[in-house]
C-alpha positions as CSV (number, residue, x, y, z in Angstrom):
1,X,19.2,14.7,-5.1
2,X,20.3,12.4,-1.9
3,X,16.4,12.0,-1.6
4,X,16.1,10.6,-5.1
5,X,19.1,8.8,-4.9
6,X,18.0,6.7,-1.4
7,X,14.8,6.2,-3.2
8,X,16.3,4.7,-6.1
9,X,18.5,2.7,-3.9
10,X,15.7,1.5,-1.3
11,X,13.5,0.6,-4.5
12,X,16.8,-1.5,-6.4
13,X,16.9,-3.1,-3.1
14,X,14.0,-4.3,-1.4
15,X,12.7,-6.3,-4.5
16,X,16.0,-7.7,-4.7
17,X,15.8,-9.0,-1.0
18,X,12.0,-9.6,-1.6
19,X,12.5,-12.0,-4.4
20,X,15.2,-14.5,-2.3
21,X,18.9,-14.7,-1.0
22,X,18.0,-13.3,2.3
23,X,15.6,-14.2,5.1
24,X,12.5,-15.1,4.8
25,X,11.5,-12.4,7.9
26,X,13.6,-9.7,5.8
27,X,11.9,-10.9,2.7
28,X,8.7,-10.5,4.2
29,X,9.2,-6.9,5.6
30,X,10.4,-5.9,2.4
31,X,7.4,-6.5,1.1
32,X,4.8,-5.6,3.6
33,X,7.1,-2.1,3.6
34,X,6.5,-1.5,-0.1
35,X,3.2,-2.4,-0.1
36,X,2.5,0.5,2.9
37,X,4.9,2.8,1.5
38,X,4.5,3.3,-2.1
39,X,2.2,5.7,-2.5
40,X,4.2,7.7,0.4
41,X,7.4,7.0,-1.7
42,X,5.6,8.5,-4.5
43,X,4.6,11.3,-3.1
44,X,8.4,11.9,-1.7
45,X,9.7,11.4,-5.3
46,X,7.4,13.7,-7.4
47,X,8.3,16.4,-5.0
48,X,11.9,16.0,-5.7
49,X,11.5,16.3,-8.9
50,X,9.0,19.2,-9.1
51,X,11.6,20.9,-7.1
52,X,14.5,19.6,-9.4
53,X,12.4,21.3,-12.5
54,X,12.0,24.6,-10.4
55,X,16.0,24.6,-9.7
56,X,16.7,23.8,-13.1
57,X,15.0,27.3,-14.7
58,X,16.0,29.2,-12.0
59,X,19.7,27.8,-12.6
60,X,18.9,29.0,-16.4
61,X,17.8,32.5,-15.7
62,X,20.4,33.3,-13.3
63,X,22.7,31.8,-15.8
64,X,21.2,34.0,-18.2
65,X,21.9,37.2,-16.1
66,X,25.3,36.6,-14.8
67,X,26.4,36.3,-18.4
68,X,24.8,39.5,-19.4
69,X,26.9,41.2,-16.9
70,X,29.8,40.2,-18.6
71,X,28.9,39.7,-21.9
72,X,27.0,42.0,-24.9
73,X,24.1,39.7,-26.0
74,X,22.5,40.7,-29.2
75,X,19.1,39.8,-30.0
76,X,18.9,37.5,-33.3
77,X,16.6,35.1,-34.7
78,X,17.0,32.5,-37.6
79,X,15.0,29.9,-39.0
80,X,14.8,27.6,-42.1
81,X,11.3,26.9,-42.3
82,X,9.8,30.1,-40.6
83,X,9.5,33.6,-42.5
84,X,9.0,36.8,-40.6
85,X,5.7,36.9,-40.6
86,X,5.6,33.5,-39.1
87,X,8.4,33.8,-36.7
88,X,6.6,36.6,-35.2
89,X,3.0,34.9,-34.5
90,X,4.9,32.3,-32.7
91,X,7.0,34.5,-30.9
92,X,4.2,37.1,-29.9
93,X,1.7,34.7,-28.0
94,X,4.9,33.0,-26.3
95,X,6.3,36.0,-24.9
96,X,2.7,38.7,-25.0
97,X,1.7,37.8,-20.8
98,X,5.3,38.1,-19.7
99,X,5.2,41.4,-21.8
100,X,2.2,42.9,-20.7
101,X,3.3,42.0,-16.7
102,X,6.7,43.6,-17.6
103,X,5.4,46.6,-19.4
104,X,8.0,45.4,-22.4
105,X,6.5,45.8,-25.4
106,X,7.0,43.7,-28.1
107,X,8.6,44.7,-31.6
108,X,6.1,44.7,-34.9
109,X,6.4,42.7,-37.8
110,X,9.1,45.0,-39.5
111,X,11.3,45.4,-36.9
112,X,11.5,41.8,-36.1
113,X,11.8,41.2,-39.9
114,X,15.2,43.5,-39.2
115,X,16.7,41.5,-36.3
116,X,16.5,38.2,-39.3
117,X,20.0,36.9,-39.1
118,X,20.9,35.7,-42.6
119,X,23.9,33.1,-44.1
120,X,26.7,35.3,-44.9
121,X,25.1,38.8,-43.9
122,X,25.4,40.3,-40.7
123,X,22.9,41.6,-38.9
124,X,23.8,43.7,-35.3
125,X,20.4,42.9,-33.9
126,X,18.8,44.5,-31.0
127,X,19.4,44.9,-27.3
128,X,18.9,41.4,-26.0
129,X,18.1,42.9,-22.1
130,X,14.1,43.1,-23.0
131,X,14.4,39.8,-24.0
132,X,16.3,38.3,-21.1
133,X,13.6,40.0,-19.4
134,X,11.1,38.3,-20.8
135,X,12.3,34.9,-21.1
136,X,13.1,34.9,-16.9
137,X,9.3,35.9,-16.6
138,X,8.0,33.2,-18.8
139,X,10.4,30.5,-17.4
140,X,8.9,31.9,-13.7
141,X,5.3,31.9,-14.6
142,X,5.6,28.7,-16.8
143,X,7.9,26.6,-14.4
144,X,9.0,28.0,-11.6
145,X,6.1,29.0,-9.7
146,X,4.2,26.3,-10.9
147,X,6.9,24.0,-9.9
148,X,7.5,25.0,-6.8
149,X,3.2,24.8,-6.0
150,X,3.2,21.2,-6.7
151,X,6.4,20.3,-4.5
152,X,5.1,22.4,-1.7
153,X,1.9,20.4,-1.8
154,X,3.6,17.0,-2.5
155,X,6.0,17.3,0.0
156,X,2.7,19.2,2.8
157,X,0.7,15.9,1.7
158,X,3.5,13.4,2.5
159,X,4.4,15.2,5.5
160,X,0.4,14.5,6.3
161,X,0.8,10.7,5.6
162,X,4.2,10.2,7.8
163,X,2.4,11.6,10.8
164,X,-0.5,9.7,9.9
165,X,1.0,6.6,8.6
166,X,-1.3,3.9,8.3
167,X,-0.1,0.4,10.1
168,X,-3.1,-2.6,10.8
169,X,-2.8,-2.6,14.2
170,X,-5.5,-4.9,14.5
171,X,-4.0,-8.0,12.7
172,X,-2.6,-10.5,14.6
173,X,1.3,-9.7,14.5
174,X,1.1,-6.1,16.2
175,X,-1.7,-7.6,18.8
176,X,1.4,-10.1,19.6
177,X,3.6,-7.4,19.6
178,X,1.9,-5.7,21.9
179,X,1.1,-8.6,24.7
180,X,4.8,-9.3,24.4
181,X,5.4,-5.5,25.4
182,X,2.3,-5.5,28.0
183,X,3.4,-8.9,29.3
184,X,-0.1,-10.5,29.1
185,X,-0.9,-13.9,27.2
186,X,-3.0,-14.4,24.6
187,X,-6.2,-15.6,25.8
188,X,-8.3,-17.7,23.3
189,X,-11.6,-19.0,23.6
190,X,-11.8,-22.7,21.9
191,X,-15.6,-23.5,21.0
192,X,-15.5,-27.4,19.4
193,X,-18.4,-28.2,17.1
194,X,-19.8,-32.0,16.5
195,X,-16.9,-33.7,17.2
196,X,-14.9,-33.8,20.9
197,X,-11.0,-32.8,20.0
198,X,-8.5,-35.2,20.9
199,X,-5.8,-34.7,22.7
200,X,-3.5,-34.4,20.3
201,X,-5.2,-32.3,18.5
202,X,-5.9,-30.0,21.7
203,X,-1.9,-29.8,21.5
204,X,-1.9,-29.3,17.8
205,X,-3.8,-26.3,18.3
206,X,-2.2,-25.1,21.3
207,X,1.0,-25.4,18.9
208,X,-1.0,-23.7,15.7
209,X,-1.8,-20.5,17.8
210,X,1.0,-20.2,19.7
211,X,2.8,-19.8,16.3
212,X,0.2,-17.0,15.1
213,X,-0.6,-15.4,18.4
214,X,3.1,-15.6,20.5
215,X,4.5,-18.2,22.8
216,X,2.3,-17.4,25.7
217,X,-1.3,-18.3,24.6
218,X,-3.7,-20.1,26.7
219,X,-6.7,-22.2,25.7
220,X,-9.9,-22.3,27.5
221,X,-12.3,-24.8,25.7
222,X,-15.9,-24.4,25.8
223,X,-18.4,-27.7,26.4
224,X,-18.2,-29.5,22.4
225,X,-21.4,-28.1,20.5
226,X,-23.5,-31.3,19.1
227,X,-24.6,-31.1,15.6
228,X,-28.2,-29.4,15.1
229,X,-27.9,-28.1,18.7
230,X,-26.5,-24.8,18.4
231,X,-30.1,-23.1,19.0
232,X,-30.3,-24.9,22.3
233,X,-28.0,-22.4,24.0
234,X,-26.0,-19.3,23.2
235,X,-22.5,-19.6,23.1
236,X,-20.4,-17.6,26.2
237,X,-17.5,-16.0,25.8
238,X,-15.1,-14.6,28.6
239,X,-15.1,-11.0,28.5
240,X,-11.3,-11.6,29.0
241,X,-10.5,-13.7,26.3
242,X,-8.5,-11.8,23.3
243,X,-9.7,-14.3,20.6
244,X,-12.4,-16.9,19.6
245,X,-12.3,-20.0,18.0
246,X,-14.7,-21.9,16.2
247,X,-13.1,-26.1,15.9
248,X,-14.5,-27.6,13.4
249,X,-14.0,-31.2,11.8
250,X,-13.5,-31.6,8.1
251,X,-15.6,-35.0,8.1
252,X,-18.5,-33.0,8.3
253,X,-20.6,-31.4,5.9
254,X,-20.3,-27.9,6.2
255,X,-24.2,-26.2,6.3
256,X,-24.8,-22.4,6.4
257,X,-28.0,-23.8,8.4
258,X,-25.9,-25.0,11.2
259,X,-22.3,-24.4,11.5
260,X,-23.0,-21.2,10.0
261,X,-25.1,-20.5,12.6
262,X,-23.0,-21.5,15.1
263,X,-20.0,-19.2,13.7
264,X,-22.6,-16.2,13.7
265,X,-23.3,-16.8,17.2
266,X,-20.0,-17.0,18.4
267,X,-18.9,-13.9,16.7
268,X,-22.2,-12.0,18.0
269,X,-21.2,-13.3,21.6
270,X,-18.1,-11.5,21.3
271,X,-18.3,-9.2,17.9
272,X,-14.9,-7.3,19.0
273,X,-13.2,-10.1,19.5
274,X,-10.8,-11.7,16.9
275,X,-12.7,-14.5,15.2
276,X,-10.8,-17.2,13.4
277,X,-12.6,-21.0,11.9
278,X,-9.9,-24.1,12.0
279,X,-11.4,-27.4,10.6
280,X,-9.3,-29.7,11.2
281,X,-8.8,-32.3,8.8
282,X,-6.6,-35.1,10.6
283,X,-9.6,-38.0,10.8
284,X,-10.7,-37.3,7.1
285,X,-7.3,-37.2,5.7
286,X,-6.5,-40.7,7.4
287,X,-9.9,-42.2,6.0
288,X,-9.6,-40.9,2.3
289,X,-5.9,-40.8,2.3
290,X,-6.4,-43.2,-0.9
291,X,-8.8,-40.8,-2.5
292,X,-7.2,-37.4,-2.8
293,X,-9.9,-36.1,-4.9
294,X,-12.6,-37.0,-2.2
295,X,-10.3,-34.9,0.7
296,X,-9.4,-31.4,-1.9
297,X,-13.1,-31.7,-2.6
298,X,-14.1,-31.4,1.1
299,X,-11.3,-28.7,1.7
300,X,-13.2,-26.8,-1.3
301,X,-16.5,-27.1,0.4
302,X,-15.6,-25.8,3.6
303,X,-13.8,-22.9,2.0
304,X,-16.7,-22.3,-0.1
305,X,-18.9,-21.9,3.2
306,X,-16.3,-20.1,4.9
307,X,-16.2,-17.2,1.7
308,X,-20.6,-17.6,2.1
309,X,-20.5,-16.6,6.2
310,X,-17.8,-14.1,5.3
311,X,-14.7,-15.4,7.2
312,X,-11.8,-17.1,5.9
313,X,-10.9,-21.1,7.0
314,X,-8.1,-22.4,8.1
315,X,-7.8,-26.4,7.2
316,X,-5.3,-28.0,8.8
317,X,-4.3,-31.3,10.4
318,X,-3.9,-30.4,14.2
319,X,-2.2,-34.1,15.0
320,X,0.2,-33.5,12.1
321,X,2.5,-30.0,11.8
322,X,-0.1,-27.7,12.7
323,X,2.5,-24.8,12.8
324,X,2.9,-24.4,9.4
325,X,-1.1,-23.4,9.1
326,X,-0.2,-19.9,11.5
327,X,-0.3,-17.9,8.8
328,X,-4.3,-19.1,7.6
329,X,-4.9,-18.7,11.1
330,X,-3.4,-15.3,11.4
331,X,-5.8,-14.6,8.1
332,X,-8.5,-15.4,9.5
333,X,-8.4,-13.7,12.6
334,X,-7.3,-10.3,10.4
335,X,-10.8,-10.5,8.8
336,X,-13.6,-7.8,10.6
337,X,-15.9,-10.4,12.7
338,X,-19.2,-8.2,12.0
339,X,-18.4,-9.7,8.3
340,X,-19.9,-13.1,10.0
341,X,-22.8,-11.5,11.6
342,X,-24.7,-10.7,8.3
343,X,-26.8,-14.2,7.4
């Protein structure tokens, strides 16, 4: 019961703290934890309570038997709707397998006609011990062993899936995780594409990934990429590096033909390599800031190319607050790179 009990608890709680009045960090790991753990919760609780259903008839039968130490049970039967005949076809089938396993055997029609307790007669009935018998037999075949089969494999298969509990190790907070505990920096490989970042936008995106990758990252930018030259050369990336970067800029049109090219040759330079695409949308934004149809339009677009190469985008404005796109950023580099490969 303590089992059920902290599972009832843990579930009253965590979408309480999941839903607000605590910190958004809490809030969060309340509900990545129920999303991992539910089915092991689950598992946990139906074990309890096959277990809880097995106690309960063998809490009845021993019931039953240290009663009849003590006490002379009779055997009786009564019914309003039900004649003999009746009574005994339902009685027979319930009771025949315990019966035959016992080596009881079962009264006829007329003698369980006899042991019909009447209003206002009385009837002495018949030795209850066969039937005491009997109804432990029926309660062990029907719920006990049954019962006790489905907690054992409940509780064998969630014993399975706590040493084998799945975490993504691959997404970007556990890879932070671990550099923090190896003491090694993130090392990303920035490869700009038709446009030459500026400045503050290098420090924009230094900022962006040092929020989704950890305090120590370091940026190594590759010579900018010209539009309709990314056939000229292959794209290089450091065997070192821990992630890859593709810089786009939102004023241009995205093209399957040729930043989707170039994406698919980054990611085939370095296919186990994180692989995240930022567009940054400072220049546009500035331009159409008059025109907010023309700039959610644009954002569309590039989304829409991003879901066609199989990668998700992150749009952000890298001379503005670039920090609060991390988590797009930590999206994108949580999707499998071989997703880009595929034209």
């Amino acid at each position: 019961m303590r089992a059920t009990e902290a599972l009832l608890r843990s579930r009253r709680w965590l979408p309480r703290v999941a839903s607000g009045g605590s910190a958004p960090a809490l809030r969060e790991f309340a509900r990545l934890w129920l999303e991992r753990s539910r089915k092991l919760a689950a598992l946990r609780a139906e074990a309890v309570l096959h277990a809880g259903a097995a106690a309960l008839a063998l809490g009845l039968i021993a019931g039953m038997y240290a009663r009849g130490l003590v006490l002379d049970y009779r055997a009786v039967w009564e019914s309003t709707l039900l004649g003999p005949d009746a009574a005994h076809a339902v009685v027979t089938p319930v009771f025949g397998p315990a019966a035959r396993l016992a080596g009881i055997a079962l009264p006829d029609a007329a003698a369980f006609a006899s042991m019909r307790a009447t209003h206002g007669s009385a009837v002495a009935g018949a030795p209850a011990a066969p039937w005491l018998h009997l109804i432990a037999l029926t309660l062990a075949g029907v719920v006990v062993l049954p019962r006790t089969m489905l907690a054992l494999g409940c509780a064998a298969i969630a014993m399975w899936k706590t040493r084998r509990f799945a975490l993504p190790l691959e997404q970007p907070y556990f890879q932070r995780l671990l550099r923090a505990r190896k003491g090694g920096p993130a090392r990303v490989s920035v490869h700009p594409y038709g446009s030459v970042p500026t400045p503050q936008a290098t420090l924009g995106l230094q900022a962006l990934l040092a929020a989704a990758l950890g305090p120590r990252v370091a940026l190594e930018f590759a010579a900018t990429v010209g539009f309709g030259r990314e056939d000229d050369a292959a794209p290089v990336v450091d065997g070192e590096c821990t992630h890859v970067v593709a810089l786009f800029d939102l004023g241009a049109t995205p093209e399957l033909e040729n930043q989707g090219r170039f994406a698919r040759a980054l990611v085939a330079a370095a296919p186990a390599t994180p692989f995240a695409v930022v567009v940054d949308a400072t220049a546009f934004v500035r331009r159409f800031a008059s025109v907010g149809e023309r700039v959610g339009e644009r954002r569309e677009a590039w989304r829409a190319w991003g879901a066609a190469i199989g990668c998700a985008t992150a749009i952000v404005e890298l001379e503005g607050d670039a920090a609060v796109a991390a988590l797009e950023v930590e999206t994108a580099f949580a999707s499998p790179p071989a997703a880009v490969i595929a034209p």
